[in-house]
C-alpha positions in Angstrom: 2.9 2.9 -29.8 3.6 3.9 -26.1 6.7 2.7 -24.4 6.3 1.3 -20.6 7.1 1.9 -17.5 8.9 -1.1 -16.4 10.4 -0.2 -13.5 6.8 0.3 -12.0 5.8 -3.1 -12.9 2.2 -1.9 -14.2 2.2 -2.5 -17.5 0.9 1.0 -17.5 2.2 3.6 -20.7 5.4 6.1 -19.3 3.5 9.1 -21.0 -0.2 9.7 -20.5 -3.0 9.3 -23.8 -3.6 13.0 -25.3 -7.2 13.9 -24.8 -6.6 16.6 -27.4 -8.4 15.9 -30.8 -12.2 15.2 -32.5 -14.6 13.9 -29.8 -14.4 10.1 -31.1 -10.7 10.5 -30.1 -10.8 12.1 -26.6 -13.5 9.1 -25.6 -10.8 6.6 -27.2 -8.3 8.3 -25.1 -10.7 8.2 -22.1 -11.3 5.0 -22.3 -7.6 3.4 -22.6 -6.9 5.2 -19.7 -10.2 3.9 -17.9 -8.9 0.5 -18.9 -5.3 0.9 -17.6 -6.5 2.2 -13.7 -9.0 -0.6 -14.2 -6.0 -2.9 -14.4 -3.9 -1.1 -11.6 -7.1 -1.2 -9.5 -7.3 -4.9 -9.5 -3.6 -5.6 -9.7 -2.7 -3.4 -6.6 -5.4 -2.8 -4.2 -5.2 -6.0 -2.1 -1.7 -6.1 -1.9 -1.8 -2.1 -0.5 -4.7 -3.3 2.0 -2.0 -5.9 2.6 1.1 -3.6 2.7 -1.2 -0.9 5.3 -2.1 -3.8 8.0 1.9 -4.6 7.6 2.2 -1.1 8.9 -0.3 -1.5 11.7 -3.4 -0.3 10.3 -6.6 -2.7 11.1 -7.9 -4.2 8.2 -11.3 -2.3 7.9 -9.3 0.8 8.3 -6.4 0.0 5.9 -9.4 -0.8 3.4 -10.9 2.3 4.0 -7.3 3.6 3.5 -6.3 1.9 0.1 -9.8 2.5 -1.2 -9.1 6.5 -0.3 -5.7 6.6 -2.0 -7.2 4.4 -5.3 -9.9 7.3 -5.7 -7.1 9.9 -5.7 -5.0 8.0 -7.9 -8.1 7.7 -10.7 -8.9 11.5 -10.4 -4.6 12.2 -10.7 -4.7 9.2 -13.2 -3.1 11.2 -16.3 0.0 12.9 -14.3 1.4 9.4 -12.4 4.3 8.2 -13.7 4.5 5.7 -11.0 1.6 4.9 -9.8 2.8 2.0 -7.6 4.7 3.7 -5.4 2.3 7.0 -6.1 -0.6 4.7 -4.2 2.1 3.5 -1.6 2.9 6.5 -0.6 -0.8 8.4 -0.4 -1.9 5.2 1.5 0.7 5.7 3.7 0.7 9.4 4.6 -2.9 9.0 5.2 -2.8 6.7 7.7 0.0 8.4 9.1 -3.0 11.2 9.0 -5.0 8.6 10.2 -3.2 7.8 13.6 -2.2 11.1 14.5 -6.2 12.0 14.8 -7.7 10.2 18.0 -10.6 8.9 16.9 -12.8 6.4 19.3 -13.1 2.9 17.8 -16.7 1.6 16.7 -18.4 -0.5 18.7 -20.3 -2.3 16.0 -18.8 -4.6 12.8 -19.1 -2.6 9.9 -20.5 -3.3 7.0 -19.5 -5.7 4.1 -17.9 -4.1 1.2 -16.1 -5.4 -1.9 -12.7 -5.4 0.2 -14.1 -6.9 3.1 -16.7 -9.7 2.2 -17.0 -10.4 5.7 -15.8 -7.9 8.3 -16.4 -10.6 11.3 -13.7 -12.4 9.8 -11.1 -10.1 10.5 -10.4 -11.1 13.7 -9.7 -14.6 12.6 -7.4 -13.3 9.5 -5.4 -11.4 11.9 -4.7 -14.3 13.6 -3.7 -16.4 11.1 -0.5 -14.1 10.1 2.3 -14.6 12.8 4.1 -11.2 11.3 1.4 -9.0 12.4 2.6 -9.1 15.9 5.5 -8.7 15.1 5.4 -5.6 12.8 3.1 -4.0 15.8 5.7 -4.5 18.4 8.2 -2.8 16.0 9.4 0.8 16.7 7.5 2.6 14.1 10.2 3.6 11.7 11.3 -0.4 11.2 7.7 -1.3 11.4 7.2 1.5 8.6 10.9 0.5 6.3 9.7 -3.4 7.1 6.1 -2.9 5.3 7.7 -1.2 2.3 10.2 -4.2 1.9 7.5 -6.4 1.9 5.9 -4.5 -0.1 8.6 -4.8 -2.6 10.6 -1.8 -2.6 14.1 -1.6 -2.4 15.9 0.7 0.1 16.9 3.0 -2.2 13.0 3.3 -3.4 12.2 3.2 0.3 14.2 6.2 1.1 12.8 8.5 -2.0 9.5 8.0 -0.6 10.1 8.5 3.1 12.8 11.5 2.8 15.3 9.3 4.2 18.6 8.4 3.1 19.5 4.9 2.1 21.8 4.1 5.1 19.1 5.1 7.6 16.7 2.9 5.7 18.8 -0.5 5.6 19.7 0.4 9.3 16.3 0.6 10.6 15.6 -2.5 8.2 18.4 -4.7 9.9 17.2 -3.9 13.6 13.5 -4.8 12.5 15.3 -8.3 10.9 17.0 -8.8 13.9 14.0 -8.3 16.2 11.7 -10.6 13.8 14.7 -12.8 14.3 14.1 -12.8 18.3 11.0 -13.0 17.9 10.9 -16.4 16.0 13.4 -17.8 18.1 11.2 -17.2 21.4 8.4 -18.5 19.4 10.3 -21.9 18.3 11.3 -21.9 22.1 8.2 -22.0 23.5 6.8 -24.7 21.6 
C-alpha cells in the first residue's frame, strides 16, 4: 500500500512504483503510474492555463505553456514528489522564458486544440474576468506572488518556489491587495 502525499493535494503516491521485477510487473507498474499523471493531467491543467493568464500570459500562449510544462512533468513523472507546485513552477519559469524572448505576435487565430476549443473566443473570455486588468497593471513581482495565491499557495510555499523569503512575499502580496483594492473602488465609482 503506498502512503500519499497530502500536502500536494493529488491523490498521487509520496514514493514512485518500482519498475524493477518480471515484465508483467514493470507494465503493471507502468501503467499505475500512466493512470496517476492521467489524473493530474485532468485535475491540473486548466487551472495552470488559468493560474499563467493570472500572471499575464495570453491564453493561447499560457496553453501552449501549461501543455509544455505537463509534457515535462510525464517524462520526469517517477522523480516528482510534488507535482503541483513541480508544474507551477516549470509553467512559470517558462513563460518567464517566454517574455524575455521578443517574439512578433501572429497575425492569424490559431488553431483549435483540446485547451482551446475555440481560439476566437478568447477575446470575449478575457473580457469577462475583471481581475485580468488588474493583475496586468500590477508591478510584476505582485502580479507574479498574486497568481500563486490564487493559485492556492501559501506565502511560505510561494517563497520556496520563487527564492524569496516569506516577508517579501506577503509584502508584495499586501501592495497587490491594496492596488486590487483601488482598483475596485474606482470601478464601483464610476458606475
Amino acid at each position: 500500500m503506498s502512503t500519499y502525499d497530502a500536502a500536494d493535494g493529488t491523490g498521487r503516491p509520496a514514493t514512485a512504483p518500482t519498475t524493477a521485477g518480471p515484465p508483467g510487473q514493470r507494465h503493471s507498474a507502468r501503467q499505475q503510474t500512466d493512470d496517476e499523471f492521467s489524473a493530474f493531467y485532468r485535475a491540473h491543467i486548466r487551472p495552470l492555463v488559468a493560474f499563467l493568464v493570472n500572471h499575464g500570459a495570453g491564453v493561447q500562449t499560457a496553453a501552449d505553456i501549461a501543455q509544455e510544462a505537463m509534457t515535462d512533468a510525464y517524462r520526469n513523472w517517477t522523480g516528482i514528489t510534488h507535482p503541483k507546485a513541480w508544474v507551477h513552477k516549470a509553467a512559470s519559469r517558462a513563460l518567464v522564458r517566454k517574455i524575455a524572448s521578443v517574439e512578433e505576435p501572429v497575425e492569424e487565430v490559431p488553431e483549435p486544440t483540446s485547451l482551446l476549443a475555440r481560439p476566437d473566443a478568447i477575446a470575449e473570455w478575457e473580457t469577462r474576468h475583471d481581475v485580468l486588468p488588474l493583475l496586468r497593471s500590477l508591478p510584476p513581482r505582485q502580479s507574479q506572488v498574486l497568481a500563486w495565491t490564487l493559485a492556492g499557495f501559501t506565502p511560505t510555499d510561494i517563497a520556496g518556489h520563487l527564492g524569496l523569503t516569506a516577508e517579501n512575499v506577503r509584502a508584495n502580496l499586501m501592495k497587490a491587495r491594496r492596488a486590487a483594492a483601488a482598483h475596485l473602488n474606482a470601478r464601483e465609482e464610476e458606475q
